[in-house]
C-alpha positions in Angstrom: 67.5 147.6 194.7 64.8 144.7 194.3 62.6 147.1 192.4 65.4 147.8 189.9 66.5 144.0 189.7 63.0 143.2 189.3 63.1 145.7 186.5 65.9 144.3 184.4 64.0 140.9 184.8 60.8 142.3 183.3 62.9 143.5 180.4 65.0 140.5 179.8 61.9 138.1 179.7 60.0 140.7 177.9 62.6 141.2 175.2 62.8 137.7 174.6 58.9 137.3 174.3 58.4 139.5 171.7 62.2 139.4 169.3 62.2 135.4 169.3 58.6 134.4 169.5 55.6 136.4 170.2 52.3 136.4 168.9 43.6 146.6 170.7 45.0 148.8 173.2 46.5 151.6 175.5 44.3 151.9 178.1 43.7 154.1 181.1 45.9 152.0 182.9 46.4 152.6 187.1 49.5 151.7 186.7 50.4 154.8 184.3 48.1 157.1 187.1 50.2 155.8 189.9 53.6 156.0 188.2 53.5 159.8 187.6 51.2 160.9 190.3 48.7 162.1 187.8 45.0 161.0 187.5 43.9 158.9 184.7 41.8 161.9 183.0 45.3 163.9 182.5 46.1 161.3 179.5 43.0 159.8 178.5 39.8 161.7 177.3 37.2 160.8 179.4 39.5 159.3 182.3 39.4 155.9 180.6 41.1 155.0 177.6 42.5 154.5 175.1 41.6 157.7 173.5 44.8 160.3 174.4 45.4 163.6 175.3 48.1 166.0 174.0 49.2 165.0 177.9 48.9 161.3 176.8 50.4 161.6 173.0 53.4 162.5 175.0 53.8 160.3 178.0 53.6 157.5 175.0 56.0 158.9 172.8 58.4 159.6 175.3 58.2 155.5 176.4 55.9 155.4 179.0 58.6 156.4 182.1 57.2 159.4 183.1 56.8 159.2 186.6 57.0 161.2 190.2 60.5 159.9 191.1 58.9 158.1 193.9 59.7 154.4 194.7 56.7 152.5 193.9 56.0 148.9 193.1 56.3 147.5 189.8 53.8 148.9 187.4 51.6 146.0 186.8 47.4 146.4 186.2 44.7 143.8 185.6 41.6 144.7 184.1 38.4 142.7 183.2 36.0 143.5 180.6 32.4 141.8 181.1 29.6 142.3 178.6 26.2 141.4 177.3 25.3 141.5 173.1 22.1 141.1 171.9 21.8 140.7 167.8 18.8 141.8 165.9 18.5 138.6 163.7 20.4 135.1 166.6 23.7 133.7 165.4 23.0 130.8 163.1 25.0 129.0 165.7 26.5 129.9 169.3 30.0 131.6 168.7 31.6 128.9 171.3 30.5 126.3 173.6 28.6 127.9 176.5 27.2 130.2 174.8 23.2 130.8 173.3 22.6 131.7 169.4 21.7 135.5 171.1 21.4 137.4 174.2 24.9 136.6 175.3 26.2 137.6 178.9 29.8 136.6 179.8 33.4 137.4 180.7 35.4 138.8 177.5 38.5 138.9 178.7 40.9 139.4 181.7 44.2 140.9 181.0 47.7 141.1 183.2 49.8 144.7 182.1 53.5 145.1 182.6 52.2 148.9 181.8 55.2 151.7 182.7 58.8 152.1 183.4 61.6 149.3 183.2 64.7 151.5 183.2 64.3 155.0 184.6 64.0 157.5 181.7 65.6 154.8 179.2 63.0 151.7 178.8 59.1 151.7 179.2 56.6 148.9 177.9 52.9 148.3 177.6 52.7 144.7 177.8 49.5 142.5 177.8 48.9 138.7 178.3 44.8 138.2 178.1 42.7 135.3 178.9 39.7 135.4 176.1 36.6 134.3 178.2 35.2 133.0 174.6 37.6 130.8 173.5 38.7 130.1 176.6 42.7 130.6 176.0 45.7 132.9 177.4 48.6 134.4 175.0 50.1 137.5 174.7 48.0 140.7 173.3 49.5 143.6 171.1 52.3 144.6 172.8 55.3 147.7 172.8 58.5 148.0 174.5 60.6 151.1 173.6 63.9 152.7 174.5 63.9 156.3 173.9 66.2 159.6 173.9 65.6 162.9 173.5 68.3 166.2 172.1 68.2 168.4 169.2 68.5 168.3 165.2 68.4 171.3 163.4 68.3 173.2 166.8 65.0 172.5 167.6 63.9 169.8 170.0 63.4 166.2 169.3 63.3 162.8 170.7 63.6 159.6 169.4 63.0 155.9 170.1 63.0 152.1 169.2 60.2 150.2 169.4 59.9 146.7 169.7 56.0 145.3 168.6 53.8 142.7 167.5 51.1 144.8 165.5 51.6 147.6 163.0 50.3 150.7 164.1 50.5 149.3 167.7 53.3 152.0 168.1 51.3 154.9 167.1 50.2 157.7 169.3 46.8 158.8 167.5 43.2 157.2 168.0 42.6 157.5 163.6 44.7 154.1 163.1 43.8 150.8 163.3 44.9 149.4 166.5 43.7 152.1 168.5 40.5 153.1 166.7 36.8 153.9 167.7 35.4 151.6 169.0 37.5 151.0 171.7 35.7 147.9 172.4 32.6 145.8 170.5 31.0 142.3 171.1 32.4 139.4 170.7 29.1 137.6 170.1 28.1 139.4 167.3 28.6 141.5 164.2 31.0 140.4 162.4 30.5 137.0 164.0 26.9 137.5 163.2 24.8 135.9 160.8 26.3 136.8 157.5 29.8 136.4 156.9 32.9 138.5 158.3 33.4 141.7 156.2 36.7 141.8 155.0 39.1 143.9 156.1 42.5 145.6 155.0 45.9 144.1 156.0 46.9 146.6 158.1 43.9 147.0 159.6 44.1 144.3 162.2 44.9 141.1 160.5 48.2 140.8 161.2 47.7 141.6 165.6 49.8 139.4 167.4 50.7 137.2 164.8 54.1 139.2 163.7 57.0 140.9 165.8 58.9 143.7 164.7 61.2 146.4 165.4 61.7 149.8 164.4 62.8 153.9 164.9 60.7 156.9 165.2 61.3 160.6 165.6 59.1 163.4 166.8 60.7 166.9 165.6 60.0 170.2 166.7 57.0 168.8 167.7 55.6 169.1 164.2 57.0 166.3 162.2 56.2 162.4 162.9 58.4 159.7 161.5 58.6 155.9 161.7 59.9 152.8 159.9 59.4 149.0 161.1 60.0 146.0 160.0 58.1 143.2 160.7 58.1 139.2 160.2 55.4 136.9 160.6 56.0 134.1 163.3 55.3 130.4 162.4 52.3 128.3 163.8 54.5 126.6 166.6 55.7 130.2 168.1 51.8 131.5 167.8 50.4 128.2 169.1 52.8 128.3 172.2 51.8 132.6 172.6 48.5 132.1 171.8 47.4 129.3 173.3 45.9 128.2 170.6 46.6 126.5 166.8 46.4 129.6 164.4 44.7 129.7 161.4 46.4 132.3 159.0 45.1 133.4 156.0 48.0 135.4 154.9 51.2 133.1 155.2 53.7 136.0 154.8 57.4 134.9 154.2 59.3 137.1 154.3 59.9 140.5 155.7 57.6 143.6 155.5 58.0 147.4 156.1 55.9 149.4 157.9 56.1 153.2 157.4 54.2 156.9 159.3 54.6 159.9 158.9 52.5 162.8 159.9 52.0 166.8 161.1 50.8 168.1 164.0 50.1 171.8 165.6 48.5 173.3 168.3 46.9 176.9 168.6 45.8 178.8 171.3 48.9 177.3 174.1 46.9 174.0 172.8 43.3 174.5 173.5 43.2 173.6 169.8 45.3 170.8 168.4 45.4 168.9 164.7 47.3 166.5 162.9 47.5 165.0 159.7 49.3 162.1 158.3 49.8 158.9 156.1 50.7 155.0 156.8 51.2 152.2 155.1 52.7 148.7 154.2 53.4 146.1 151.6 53.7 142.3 151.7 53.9 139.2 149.6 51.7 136.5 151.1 51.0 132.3 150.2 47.4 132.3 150.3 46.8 129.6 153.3 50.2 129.0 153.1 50.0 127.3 150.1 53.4 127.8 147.7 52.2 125.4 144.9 52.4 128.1 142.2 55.4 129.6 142.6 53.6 132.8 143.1 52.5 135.3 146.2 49.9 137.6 146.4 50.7 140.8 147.0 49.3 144.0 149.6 50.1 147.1 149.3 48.1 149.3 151.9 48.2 153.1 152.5 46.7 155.3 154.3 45.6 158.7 155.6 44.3 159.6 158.7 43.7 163.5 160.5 42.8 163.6 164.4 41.3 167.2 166.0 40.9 168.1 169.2 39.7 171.0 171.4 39.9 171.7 175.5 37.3 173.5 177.0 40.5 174.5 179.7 43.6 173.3 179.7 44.5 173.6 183.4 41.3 171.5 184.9 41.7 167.6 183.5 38.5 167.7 183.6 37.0 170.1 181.7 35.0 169.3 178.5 36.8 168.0 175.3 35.9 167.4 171.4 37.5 165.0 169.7 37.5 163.9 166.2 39.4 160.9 164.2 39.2 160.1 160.6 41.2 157.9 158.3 40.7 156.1 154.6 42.7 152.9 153.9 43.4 151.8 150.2 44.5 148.2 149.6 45.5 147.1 146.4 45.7 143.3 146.1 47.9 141.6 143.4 47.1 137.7 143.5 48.9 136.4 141.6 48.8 133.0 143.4 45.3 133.2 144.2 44.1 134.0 140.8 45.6 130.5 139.8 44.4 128.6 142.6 40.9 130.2 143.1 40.3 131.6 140.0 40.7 135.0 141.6 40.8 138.2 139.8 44.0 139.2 138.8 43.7 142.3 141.0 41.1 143.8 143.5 41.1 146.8 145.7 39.4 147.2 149.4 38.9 150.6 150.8 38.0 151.2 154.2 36.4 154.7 155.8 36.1 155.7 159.3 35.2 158.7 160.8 34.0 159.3 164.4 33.4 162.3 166.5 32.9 162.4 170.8 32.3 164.9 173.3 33.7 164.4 176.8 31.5 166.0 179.6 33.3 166.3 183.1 35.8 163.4 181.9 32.9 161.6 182.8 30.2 160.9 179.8 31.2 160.4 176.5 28.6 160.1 173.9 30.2 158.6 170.4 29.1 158.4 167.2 31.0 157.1 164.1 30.4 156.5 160.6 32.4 153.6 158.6 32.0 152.4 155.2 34.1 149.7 153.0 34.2 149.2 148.9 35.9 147.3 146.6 36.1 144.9 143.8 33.7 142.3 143.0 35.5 138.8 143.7 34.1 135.8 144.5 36.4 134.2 145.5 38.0 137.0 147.8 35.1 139.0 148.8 32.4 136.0 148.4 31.1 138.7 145.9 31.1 142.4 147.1 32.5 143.8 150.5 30.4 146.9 150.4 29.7 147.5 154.2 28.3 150.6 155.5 26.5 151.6 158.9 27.1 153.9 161.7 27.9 153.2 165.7 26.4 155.6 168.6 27.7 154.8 171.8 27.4 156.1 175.3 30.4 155.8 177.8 30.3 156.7 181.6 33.3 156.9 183.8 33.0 157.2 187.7 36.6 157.7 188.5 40.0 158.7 187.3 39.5 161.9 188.6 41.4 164.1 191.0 38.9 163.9 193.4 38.5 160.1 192.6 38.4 158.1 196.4 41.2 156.0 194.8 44.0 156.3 192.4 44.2 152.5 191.6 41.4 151.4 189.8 38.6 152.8 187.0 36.0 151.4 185.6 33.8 152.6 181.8 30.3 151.5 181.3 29.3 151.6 177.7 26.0 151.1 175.6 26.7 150.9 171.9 24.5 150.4 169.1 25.8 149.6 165.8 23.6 149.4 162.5 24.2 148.2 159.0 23.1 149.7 156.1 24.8 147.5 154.1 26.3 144.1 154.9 28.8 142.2 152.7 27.1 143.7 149.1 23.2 143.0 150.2 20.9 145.9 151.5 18.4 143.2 151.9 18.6 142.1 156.0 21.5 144.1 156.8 19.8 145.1 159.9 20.2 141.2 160.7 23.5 142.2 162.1 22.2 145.3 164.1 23.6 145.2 167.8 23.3 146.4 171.3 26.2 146.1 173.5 26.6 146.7 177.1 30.4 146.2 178.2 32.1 147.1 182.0 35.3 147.8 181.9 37.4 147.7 184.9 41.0 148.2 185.9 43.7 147.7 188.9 46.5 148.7 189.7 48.8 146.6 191.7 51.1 148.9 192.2 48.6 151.4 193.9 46.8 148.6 196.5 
């Protein structure tokens, strides 16, 4: 009884968080291992997330309440990521106070889950509140509660769910989109923080994390077909300040309500030793630039998207048995600023595309060498771009898991070690010392569950 009242209090406050005010991401969480008895390699390649099996795919998409039917406590995790970056060429200036131009050691972050079930076979969430060891604030982190149903249309099988979230493509169930794309983790000392100026990226490719809420249905048919439409609304500066723990600084002041649309295939062969997907994604929004409304005008982004994920088991009935994965997807932004253009002196129009491909190899759910290729293009602008986005490079990385095994001495807690190098080709438009922004990273990730101690 206090488990389940706890329950509906989890929900309640939960619900509330994210529909009136809220502000990348699953994980092998101990939580998830605990609630359905299983060890973390059954859902996660390599034992540590977030990159899913067809095992994991599923356990999401039915809303994370899966579970033994045992009592347990509630399903709450903490996890702690601590890492050092070193940058070929030193930041031009220490990325926060505390911190040296290069050669950076510290604590990234150390996040609280509300990760599994809230009403038995009805209500599941993945929720995340996350103290960045950088800037030295707590709010919450990209976030999904669901309610979800299963029957038949068309007498074949489906099930369906709402979802409530603060990130499109927080909801999906593929590692090719944004939120839960390679690399599952990079420095916050460096690269893009580095010494030449952010790369841009699409809308929907991060930008809008935490800083919306929005609600939505999906379907899984036969499962074959994929569908799901959100709508989202941007929060204002005194709900993000208050989830965030910070004063936000939005680029895109979004007004009004935006969709957010997926849709993709899927098929396995071989009772699923082989499985592969394709699909699309997308949305479109008008934005102030800096929240200014002085023209009467918004710029709009219209952003979409194709993605195809591929995977193969070396043997299905041993968790960990070797696995190939593969994720690809290509982003197209089209960017209509028509307030910018007047108040910059903008083009008219630009376009932004982004390309990501990546390919791993899990060995005994315990090493997981990585490599990816990514490339972005688009218009010349400088007023947008600051000239040309043209980025291009490639990441190898090296992950190591211990545990998360069935023979693991514990069921409630992991931990991944990762090396990861990441070199630029290109950098913002210039050839010329793109390799300033070269990095090695070295990150330990570790997780608890609560609910296992």
């Amino acid at each position: 009884m206090r488990a389940f009242l706890f329950r509906r209090f989890a929900v309640l406050c939960a619900v509330a968080l994210l529909a009136s005010a809220p502000l990348k991401s699953a994980v092998a969480l101990p939580s998830f291992a605990i609630q359905t008895g299983n060890p973390c390699a059954a859902c996660h390649v390599g034992a540590y997330g977030p990159q899913l099996t067809s095992f994991g795919r599923d356990f999401k998409l039915y809303g994370y309440v899966s579970s033994d039917k045992k009592d347990h406590f509630p399903p709450i995790s903490v996890m702690v990521q601590t890492s050092y970056a070193r940058t070929q060429t030193p930041e031009t200036s220490p990325v926060a106070e505390g911190y040296r131009k290069n050669d950076n050691w510290g604590i990234n972050e150390t996040t609280i889950y509300y990760g599994g079930i809230i009403i038995p076979d009805r209500v599941g969430a993945f929720i995340q509140g996350t103290y960045d060891g950088v800037s030295r604030t707590f709010g919450l982190n990209t976030s999904d509660i669901r309610y979800v149903r299963d029957g038949t249309l068309f007498d074949e099988d489906m099930v369906w769910g709402i979802t409530v979230n603060n990130n499109p493509t927080m909801s999906d169930i593929w590692n090719s989109s944004p939120n839960w794309g390679f690399p599952y983790a990079s420095s916050p000392f460096s690269a893009s923080s580095g010494p030449g100026s952010t790369p841009p990226t699409t809308l929907i490719d991060g930008a809008l994390a935490t800083n919306v809420v929005g609600t939505g249905a999906y379907l899984m048919w036969n499962d074959l077909l994929y569908v799901e439409a959100n709508v989202y609304k941007q929060l204002g500066n005194h709900e993000l300040s208050i989830l965030q723990g910070l004063t936000p600084s939005l680029t895109y002041n979004i007004p009004d309500a935006f969709p957010y649309w997926r849709a993709a295939l899927q098929n396995a062969w071989e009772n699923g030793k082989y499985y592969g997907q394709v699909g699309t994604y997308g949305l479109t929004a008008a934005a102030n630039p800096n929240g200014d409304r002085s023209t009467g005008k918004t710029d709009r982004y219209t952003d979409i998207a194709f993605d195809a994920n591929f995977q193969w088991y070396a043997n299905l009935k041993n968790v960990t048995a070797d696995v190939l994965s593969a994720h690809a997807t290509w982003i197209h932004e089209t960017q209509s600023l028509g307030a910018s253009s007047v108040l910059s002196g903008a083009n008219a129009s630009d376009v932004l595309n982004t390309l990501r491909a990546d390919i791993s190899y899990a060995i005994k759910a315990t090493w997981i060498p990585t490599f990816q290729y990514f490339k972005v293009t688009g218009s010349t602008d400088a007023q947008v771009f600051n000239g040309r986005p043209n980025t291009e490079g490639w990441v190898a990385e090296l992950g190591y898991v211990p545990w998360g095994k069935p023979d693991s001495p514990v069921n409630w807690a992991n931990t991944r070690l990762t090396l990861q190098y990441t070199n630029y080709n290109q950098f913002n438009g210039m050839s010329a010392h793109a390799s300033d922004n070269n990095t090695l990273f070295f990150n330990i990730w570790m997780a608890f569950g609560l609910n296992g101690i």
